[in-house]
C-alpha positions in Angstrom: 14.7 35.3 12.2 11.4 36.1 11.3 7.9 34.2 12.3 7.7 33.0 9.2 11.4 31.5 8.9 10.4 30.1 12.6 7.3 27.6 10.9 9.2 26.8 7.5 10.2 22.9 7.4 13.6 21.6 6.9 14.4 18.8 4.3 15.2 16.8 7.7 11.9 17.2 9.4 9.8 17.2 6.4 11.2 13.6 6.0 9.3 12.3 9.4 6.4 13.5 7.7 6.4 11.4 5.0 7.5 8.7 6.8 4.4 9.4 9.0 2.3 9.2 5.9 4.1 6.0 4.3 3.3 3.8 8.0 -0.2 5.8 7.6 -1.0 4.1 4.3 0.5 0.9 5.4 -2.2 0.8 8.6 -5.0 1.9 6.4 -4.8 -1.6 4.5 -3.8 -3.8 7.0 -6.9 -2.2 9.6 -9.0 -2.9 6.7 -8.3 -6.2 6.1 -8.8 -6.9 9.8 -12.4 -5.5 9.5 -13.4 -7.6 6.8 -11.4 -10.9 8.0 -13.5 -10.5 11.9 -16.6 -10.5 9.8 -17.1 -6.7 11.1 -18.1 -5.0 7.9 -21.5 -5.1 8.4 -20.9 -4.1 12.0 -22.3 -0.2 11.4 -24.9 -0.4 8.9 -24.6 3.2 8.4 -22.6 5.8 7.5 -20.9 8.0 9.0 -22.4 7.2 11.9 -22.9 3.5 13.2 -26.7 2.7 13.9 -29.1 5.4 12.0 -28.3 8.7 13.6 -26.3 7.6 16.6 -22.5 6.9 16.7 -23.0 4.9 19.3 -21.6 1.1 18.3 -24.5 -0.8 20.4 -21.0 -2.4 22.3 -21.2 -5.6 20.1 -17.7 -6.9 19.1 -18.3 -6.5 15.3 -19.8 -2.8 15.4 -16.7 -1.7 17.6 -14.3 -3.1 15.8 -16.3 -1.5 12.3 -16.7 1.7 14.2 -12.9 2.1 15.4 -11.6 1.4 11.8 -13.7 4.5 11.2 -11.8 6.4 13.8 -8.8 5.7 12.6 -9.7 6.3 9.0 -10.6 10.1 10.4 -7.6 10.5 11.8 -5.5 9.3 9.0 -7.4 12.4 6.9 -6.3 14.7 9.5 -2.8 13.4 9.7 -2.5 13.8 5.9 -4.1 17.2 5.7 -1.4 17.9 8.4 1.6 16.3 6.1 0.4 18.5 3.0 0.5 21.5 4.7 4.0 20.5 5.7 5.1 20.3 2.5 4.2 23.7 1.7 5.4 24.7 4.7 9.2 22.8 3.5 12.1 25.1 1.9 13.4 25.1 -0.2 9.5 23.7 -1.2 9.6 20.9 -4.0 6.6 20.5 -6.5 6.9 16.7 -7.1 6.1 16.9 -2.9 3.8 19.1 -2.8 2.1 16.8 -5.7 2.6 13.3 -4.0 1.1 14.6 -0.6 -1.6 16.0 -2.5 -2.8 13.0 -4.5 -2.2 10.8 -0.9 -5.0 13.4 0.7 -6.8 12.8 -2.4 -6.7 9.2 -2.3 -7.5 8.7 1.6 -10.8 10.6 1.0 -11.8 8.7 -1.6 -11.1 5.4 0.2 -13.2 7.0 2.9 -15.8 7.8 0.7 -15.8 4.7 -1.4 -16.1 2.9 2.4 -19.7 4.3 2.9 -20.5 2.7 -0.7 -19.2 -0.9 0.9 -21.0 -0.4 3.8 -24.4 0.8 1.9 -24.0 -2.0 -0.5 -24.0 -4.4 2.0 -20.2 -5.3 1.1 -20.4 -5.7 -3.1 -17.5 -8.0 -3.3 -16.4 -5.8 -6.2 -16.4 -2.7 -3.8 -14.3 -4.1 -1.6 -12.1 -5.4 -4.0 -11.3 -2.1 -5.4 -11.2 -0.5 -2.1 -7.9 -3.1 -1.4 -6.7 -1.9 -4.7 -7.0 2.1 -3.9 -5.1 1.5 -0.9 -1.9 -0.3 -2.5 -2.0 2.6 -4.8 -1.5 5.3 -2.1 1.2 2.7 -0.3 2.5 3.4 -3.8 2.6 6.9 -3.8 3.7 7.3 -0.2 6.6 5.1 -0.8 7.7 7.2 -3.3 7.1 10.4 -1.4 9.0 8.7 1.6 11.9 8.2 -0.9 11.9 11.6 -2.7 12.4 13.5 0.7 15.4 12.0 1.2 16.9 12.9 -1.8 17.6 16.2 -4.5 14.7 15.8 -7.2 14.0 18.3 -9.7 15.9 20.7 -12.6 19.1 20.8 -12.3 19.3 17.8 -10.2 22.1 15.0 -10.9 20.2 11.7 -12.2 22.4 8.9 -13.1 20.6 5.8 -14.3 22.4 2.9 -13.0 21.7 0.2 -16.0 19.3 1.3 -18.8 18.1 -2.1 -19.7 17.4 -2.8 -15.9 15.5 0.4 -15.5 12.9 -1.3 -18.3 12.7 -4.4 -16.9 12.0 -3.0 -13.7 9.0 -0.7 -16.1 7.8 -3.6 -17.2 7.6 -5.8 -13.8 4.7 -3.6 -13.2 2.7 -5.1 -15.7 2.5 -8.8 -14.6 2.6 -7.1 -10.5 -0.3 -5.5 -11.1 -1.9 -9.1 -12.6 -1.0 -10.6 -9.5 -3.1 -7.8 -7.6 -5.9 -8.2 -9.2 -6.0 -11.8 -9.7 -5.4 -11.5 -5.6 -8.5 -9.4 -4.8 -10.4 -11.4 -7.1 -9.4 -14.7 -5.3 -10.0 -13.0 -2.1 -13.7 -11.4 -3.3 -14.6 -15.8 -4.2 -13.3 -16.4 -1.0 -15.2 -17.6 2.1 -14.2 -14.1 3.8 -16.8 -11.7 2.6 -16.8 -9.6 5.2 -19.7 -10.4 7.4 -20.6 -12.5 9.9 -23.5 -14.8 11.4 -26.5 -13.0 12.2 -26.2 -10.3 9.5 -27.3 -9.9 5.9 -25.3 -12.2 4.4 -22.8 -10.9 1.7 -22.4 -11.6 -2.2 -19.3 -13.1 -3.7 -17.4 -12.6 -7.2 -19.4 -14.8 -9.4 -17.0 -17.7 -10.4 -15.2 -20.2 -8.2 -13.0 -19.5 -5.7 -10.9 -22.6 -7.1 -11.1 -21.3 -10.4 -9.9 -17.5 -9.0 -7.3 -19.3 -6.6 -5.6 -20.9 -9.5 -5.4 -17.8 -12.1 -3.6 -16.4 -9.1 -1.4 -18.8 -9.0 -0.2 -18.6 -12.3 0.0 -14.6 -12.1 2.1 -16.1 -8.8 4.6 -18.3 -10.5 5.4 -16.0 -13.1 6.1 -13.0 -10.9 8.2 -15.3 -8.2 9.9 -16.6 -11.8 10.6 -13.0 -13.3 12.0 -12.4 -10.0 14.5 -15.2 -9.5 15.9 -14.5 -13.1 16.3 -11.0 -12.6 18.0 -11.9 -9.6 20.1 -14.2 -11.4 21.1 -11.8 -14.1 21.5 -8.9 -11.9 24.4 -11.2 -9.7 25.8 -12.2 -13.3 26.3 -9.2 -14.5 27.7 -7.3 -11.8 25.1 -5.1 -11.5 25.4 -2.3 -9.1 24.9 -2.6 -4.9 21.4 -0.8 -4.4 19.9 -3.0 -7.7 21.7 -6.4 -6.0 19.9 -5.0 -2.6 16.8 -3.9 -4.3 16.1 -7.2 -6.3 17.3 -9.5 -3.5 14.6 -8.1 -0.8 12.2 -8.7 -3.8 12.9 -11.8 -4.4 13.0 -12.8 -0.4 9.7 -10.9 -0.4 8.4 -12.7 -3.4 9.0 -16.5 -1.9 8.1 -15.7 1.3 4.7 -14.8 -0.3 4.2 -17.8 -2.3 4.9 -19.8 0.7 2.4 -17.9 2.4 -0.6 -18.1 0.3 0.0 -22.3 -0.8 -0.1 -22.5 2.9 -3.4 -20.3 3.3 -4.7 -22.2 0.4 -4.3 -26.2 1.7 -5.5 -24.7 5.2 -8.9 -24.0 3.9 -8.1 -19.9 4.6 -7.9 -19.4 8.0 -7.9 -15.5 8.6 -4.7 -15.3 10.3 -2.8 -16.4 7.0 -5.0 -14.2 4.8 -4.0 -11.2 7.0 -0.3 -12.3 6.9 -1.1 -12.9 3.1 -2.3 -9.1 2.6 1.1 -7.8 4.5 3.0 -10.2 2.4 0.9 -8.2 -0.4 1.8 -4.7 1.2 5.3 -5.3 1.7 5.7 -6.9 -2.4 3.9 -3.4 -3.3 7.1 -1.4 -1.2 9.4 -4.1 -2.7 8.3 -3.2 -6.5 8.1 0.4 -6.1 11.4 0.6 -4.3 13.6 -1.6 -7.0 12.3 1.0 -9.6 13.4 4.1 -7.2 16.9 2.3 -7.3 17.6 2.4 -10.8 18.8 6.1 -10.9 20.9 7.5 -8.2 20.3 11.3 -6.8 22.4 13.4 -4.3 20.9 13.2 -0.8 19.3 16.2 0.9 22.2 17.6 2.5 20.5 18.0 5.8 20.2 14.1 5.7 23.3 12.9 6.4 24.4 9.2 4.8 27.1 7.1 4.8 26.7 6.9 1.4 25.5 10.2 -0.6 23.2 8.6 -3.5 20.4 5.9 -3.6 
């Protein structure tokens, strides 16, 4: 065996990389939130480092809490340089990898980047808004990288689409999922958690009503939870196979749960807990989407990765 046989990456271990990077994408958003919903985000006024030139957080609650998201947003870079040097390190080595840890790397130092911005514009609602939306994108794309490495991609490869007119509807539920995103952040950017809290320059909200942007939500809501439920129902009618039943049932759990979850926030005047819980519900519908439109064509496993079952 040579050296260089002794550092290449099996299918197998390359897999616990991406899963790496898939709970790394999850933490970025859900740290994030947690910044914003202590009232932290003005907690370093500068960038990189905390107070003018010294990294030092001044040990007030708010500037640690600011200044340890930081940390962890280095060492989520460093952990996803790490995973795309894996995958060229993997054999055999797959573009479509290659190309999805790439644009993850991408993606995280942009975040980073677009974080000073928040911080320097003393939290521009629409900033932040499009900072939560970056970071369902690459919960997106590590999802899918997390799914790929389990499974034979690429020419040559055996595809078999499970239902054709199921694969477009689960296109087209991207269309009113992202309108539910982005009616969300813009509820959330109205909202009373804008990031800072007392004692610091107070921060600017969307300009329209919070009622007004709660109840566009809404709608975007009840359509998605009632797209949902009828695909459900048509996917149990017509026999459909068992990984779209599983995929579309999870969604739909997902789906309620998260409607229940943000009335509840909303006839509780907010409380930060629930808008946490609220942005998980959020994460986990993202993974939920992504994941029924994975399932509608089926691919040998890696055969390193053993299965019961040898497609998904």
């Amino acid at each position: 065996m040579t050296p260089s046989s002794r550092r290449d990456l099996s299918p197998a271990v390359f897999r616990w990389f991406a899963l790496a990077a898939f709970i790394s994408m999850i933490l970025i958003v859900l740290t994030g939130v947690a910044v914003r919903l202590t009232g932290s985000g003005l907690g370093c006024p500068d960038w990189p480092t905390c107070f003018k030139h010294a990294y030092t957080t001044g040990w007030t609650i708010h500037s640690k809490i600011e200044f340890t998201n930081r940390c962890v947003t280095v060492l989520l870079v460093v952990v996803t340089i790490v995973i795309f040097l894996a995958s060229l390190r993997r054999r055999p080595r797959r573009r479509d990898l290659t190309t999805l840890t790439g644009l993850l790397l991408v993606g995280i130092v942009v975040d980073a980047v677009l974080g000073a911005y928040v911080v320097y514009s003393k939290l521009n609602p629409w900033l932040v808004s499009l900072h939560l939306v970056i970071s369902l994108a690459m919960v997106v794309v590590a999802a899918i990288l997390y799914h790929r490495s389990k499974y034979v991609y690429g020419p040559g490869a055996r595809v078999d689409v499970r239902d054709p007119h199921f694969r477009l509807i689960a296109r087209l539920l991207w269309i009113p999922f992202v309108a539910l995103v982005l009616t969300g952040t813009m509820t959330t950017g109205s909202g009373p958690h804008a990031g800072g809290s007392q004692g610091q320059l107070e921060a600017r909200r969307l300009p329209f009503a919070f009622s007004s942007a709660a109840w566009v939500h809404s709608i975007a809501a009840t359509l998605f939870v009632g797209l949902v439920l009828g695909l459900l129902v048509t996917i149990w009618r017509t026999s459909a196979p068992a990984a779209l039943q599983l995929g579309v049932r999870r969604l739909a759990v997902i789906a309620i749960l998260q409607a229940a979850i943000g009335v509840t926030q909303y006839l509780t005047h907010v409380p930060a807990f629930l808008v946490e819980l609220h942005v998980a519900g959020a994460t986990s519908l993202t993974i939920g989407v992504t994941q029924f439109h994975l399932r509608q064509s089926a691919h040998d496993r890696e055969p390193s990765i053993p299965r019961k079952t040898t497609s998904a």
